[in-house]
C-alpha positions as CSV (number, residue, x, y, z in Angstrom):
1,X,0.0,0.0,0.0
2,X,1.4,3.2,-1.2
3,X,1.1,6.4,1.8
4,X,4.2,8.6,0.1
5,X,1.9,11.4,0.4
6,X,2.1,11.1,3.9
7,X,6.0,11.7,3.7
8,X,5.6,15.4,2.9
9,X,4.3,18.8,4.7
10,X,1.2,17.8,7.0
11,X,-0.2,21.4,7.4
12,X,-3.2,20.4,10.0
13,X,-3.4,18.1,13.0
14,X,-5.9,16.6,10.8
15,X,-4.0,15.6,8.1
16,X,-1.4,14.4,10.6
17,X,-4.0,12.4,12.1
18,X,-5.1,11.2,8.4
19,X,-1.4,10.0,8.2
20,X,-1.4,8.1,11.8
21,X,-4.1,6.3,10.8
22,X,-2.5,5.7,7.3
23,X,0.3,3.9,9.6
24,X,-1.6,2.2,11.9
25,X,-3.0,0.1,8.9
26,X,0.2,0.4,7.4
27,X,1.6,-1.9,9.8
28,X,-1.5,-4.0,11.2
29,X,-1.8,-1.7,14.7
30,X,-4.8,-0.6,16.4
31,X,-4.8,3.7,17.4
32,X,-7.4,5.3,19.2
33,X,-7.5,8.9,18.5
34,X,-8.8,11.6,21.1
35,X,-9.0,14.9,19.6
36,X,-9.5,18.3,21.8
37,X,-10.6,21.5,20.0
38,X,-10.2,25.1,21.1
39,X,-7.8,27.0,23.3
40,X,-9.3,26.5,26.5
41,X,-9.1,22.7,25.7
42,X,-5.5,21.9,24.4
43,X,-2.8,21.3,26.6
44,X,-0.4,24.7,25.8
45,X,-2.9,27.0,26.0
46,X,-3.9,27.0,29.9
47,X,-4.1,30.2,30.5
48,X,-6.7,30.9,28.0
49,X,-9.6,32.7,29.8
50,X,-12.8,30.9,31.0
51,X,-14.6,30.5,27.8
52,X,-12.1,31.3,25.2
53,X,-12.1,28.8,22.4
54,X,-10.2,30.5,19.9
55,X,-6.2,31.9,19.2
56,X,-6.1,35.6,18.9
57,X,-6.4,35.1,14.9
58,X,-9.9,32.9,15.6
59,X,-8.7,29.9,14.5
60,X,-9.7,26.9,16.7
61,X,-6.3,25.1,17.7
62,X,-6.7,21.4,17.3
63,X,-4.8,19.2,19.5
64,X,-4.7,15.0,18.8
65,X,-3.5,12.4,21.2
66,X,-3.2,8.9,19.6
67,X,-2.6,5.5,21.3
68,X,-1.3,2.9,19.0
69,X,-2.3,-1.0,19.9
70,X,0.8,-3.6,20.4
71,X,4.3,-3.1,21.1
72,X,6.4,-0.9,21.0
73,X,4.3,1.0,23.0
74,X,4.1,4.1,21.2
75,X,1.9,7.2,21.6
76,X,2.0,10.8,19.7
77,X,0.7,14.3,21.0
78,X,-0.1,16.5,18.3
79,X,0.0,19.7,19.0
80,X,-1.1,23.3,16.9
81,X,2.3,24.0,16.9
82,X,3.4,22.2,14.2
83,X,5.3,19.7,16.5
84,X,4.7,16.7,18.5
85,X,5.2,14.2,21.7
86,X,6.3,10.7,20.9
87,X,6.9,8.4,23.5
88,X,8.0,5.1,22.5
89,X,8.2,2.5,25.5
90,X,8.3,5.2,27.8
91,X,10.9,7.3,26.4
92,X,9.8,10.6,25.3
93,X,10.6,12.4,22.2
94,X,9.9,16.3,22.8
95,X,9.4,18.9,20.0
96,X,9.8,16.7,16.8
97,X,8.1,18.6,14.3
98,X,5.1,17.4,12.6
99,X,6.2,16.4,9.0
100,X,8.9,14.4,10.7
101,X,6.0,12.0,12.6
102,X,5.2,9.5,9.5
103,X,9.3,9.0,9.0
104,X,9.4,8.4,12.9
105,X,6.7,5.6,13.3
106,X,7.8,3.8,10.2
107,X,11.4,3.6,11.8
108,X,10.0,2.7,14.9
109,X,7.8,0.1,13.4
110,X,10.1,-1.0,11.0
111,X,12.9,-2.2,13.1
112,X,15.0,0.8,12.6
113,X,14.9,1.9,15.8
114,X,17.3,0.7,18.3
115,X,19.1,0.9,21.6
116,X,22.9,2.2,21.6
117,X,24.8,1.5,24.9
118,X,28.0,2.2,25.8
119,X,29.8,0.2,29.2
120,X,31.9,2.8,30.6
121,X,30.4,5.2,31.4
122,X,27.5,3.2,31.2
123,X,24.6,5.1,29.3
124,X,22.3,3.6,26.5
125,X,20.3,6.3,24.0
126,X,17.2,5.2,21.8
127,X,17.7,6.3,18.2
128,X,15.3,6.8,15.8
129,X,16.9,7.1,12.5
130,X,15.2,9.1,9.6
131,X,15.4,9.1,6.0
132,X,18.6,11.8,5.3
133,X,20.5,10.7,7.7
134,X,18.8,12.7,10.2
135,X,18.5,10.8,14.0
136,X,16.5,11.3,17.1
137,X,18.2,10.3,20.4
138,X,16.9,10.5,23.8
139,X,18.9,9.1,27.2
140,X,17.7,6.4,29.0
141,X,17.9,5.2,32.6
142,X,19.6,1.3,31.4
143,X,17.7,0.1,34.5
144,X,14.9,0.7,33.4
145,X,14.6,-1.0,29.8
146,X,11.3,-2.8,28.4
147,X,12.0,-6.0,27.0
148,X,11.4,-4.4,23.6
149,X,14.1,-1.9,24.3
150,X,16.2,-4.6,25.5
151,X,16.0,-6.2,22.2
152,X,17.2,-3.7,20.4
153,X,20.5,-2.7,22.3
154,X,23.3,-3.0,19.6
């Protein structure tokens, strides 16, 4: 099944949702997708006044939260921003920006995602490698590795 056009600019929460869910069946996973609409309902605007919906340029900011079925685990924030939360088995991924998202689940899905560990000092890092030779890498506590994350220690 062919989703390249979900390798290019995703301009809406929506169409980044449209693309999750383009994944999701891409790779046989269940998501469940909660959306929350207006200012006063997603998570970065908090201080938006008691029944303020909109940004100051009235446009309702649209905020997605999806849960993907098996493992890894693996669950993405969408924000208005243009960027995103992916945690993966726990390990969070802060402020990757939206069009990267597709590229990051098909890594992480596809077995390109791994564990690199090092004995003295002893650390271990979760990359995510993208197409363009362009990584992700987040620290790790090595006591506290999944089985999945375990597996993929090279």
């Amino acid at each position: 099944m062919d989703h390249s056009e979900y390798t290019g600019h995703l301009p809406t929460t929506e169409a980044a949702v449209t693309a999750l869910h383009a994944i999701a069946a891409e790779y046989g996973r269940e998501i469940e997708v909660t959306h929350d609409i207006g200012a006063d309902r997603t998570s970065r605007r908090g201080a938006a006044g008691f029944g303020v919906t909109t940004d100051p340029d009235g446009s309702l900011p649209h905020e997605a939260y999806a849960e993907f079925g098996g493992v890894p685990r693996v669950h993405v924030r969408l924000y208005p921003e243009d960027d995103a939360l992916i945690t993966v088995e726990g390990v969070e991924f802060h402020d990757i920006p939206r069009d990267d998202v597709p590229a990051f689940l098909r890594s992480v899905f596809g077995g390109l995602a791994h564990v690199r560990g090092r004995r003295f000092p002893p650390t271990a890092s979760l990359v995510v490698p993208l197409p363009g030779d362009r990584t992700y890498k987040e620290h790790l506590a090595a006591n506290l590795l999944t089985p999945w994350l375990s597996g993929r220690i090279r």
